[in-house]
C-alpha positions in Angstrom: -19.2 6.1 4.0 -17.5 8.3 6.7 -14.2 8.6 7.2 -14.4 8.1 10.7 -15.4 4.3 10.1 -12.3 3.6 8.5 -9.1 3.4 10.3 -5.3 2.1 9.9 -4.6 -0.3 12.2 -0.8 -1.7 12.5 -0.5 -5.2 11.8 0.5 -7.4 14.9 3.4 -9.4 15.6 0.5 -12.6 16.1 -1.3 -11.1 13.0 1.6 -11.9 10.3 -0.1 -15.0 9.3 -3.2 -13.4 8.5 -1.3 -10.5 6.5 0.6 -12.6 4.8 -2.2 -14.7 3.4 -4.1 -11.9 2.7 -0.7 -10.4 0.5 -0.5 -13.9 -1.6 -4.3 -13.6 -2.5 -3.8 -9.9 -3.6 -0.6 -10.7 -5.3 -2.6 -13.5 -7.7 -5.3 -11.0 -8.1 -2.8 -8.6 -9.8 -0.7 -11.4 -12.0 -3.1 -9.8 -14.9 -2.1 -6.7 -14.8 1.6 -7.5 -15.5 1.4 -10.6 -17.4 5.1 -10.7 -17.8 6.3 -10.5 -14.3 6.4 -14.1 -12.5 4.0 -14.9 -9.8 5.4 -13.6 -6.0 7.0 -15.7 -4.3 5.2 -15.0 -0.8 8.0 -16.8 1.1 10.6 -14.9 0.0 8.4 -11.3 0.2 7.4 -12.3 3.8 11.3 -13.2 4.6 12.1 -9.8 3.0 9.4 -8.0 5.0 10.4 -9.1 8.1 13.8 -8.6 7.5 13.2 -5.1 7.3 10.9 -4.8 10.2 13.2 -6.1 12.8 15.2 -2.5 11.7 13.5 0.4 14.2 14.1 2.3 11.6 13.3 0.7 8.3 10.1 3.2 7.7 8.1 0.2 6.4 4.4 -0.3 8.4 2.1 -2.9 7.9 -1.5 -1.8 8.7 -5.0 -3.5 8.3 -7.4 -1.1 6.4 -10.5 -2.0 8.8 -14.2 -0.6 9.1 -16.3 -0.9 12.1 -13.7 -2.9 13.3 -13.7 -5.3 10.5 -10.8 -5.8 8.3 -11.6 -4.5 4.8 -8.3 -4.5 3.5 -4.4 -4.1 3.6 -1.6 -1.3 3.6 2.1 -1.6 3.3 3.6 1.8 3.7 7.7 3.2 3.2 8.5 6.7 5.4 12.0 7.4 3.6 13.5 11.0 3.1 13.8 11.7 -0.3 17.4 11.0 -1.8 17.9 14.4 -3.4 17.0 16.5 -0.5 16.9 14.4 3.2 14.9 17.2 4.5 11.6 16.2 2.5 10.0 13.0 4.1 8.5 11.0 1.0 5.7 8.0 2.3 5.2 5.1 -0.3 1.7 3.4 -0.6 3.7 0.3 -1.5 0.9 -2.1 -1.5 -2.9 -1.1 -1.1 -5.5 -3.8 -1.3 -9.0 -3.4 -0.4 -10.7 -6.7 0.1 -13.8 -7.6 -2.6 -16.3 -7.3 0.2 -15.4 -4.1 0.3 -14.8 -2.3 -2.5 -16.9 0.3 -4.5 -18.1 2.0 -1.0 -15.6 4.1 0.2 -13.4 2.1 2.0 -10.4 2.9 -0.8 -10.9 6.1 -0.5 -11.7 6.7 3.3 -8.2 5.0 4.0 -6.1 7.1 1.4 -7.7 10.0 2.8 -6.7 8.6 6.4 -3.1 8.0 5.3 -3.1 11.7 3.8 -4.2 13.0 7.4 -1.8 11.2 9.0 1.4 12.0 6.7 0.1 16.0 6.2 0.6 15.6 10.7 3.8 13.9 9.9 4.8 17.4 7.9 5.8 14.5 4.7 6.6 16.2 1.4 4.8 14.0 -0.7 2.7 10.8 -1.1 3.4 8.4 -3.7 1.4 5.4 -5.1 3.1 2.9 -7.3 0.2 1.7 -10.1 0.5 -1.4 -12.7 0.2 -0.5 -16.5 -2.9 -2.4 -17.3 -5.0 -1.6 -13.8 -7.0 0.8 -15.6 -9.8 0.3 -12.1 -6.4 1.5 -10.5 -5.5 4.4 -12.9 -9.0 5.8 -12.6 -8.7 4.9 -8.8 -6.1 7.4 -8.1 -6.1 9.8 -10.2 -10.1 10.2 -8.7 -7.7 11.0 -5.1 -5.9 13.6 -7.1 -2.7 11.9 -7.5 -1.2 12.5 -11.0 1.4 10.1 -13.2 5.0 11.7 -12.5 7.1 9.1 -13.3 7.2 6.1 -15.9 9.4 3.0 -14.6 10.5 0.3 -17.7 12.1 -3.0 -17.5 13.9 -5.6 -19.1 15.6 -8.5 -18.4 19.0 -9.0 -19.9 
């Protein structure tokens, strides 16, 4: 698949809907990876969300992953400058969902290479990718993009 076919498109105001039930279907296709971790409550992410997009400059974007003009799939991204040195722009792949249709030809990787285009123009420092423990199809996923494990985050409840 070219990279050319694939393309990030920002998610409309008129298009939340549509996101938003895309991001609870995701959410229940990950509950297996984290068996711990409660099911989203998609109310409260989308109240969050939106929250944070009514702030110009939040740094979070909402973009359909589409090909041929189809949606294939779903991006939530963070532009924040790093807190140790503001100088360095750091970009978050905070959510990145392909849809089943189209997975296991390129689409995945056609849009993280997209996303790399577009932050290398934006002179960011670095790209990050947040991963669940048990997503092994993830693990292998990413690291297959060249991305590498740099940090480890634990949890537990008190």
């Amino acid at each position: 698949m070219s990279t050319s076919t694939v393309r990030l498109v920002p998610v409309a105001l008129d298009e939340r809907d549509a996101f938003f039930a895309a991001y609870e279907a995701y959410s229940r296709e990950l509950e297996p990876f984290d068996p711990a971790h409660e099911p989203t409550d998609v109310a409260a992410y989308r109240e969050a969300v939106e929250d944070d997009l009514s702030y110009p400059d939040s740094g979070r974007e909402l973009c359909w992953i589409t090909t041929d003009g189809a949606r294939a799939g779903f991006v939530v991204l963070r532009h924040l400058p790093d807190w140790l040195n503001p100088e360095h722009m750091i970009t978050t792949i905070a959510e990145f969902c392909v849809f089943p249709p189209h997975r296991r030809v390129g689409v995945g990787r056609a849009a993280v290479e997209t996303i790399l285009a577009r932050e290398c123009d934006r002179a960011t420092y670095e790209v990050e990718a947040g991963i669940l423990r048990n997503n092994v199809a993830a693990h292998a996923f990413w690291a297959a993009l060249g991305f590498e494990v740099r940090q480890v985050v634990t949890v537990r409840r008190p």
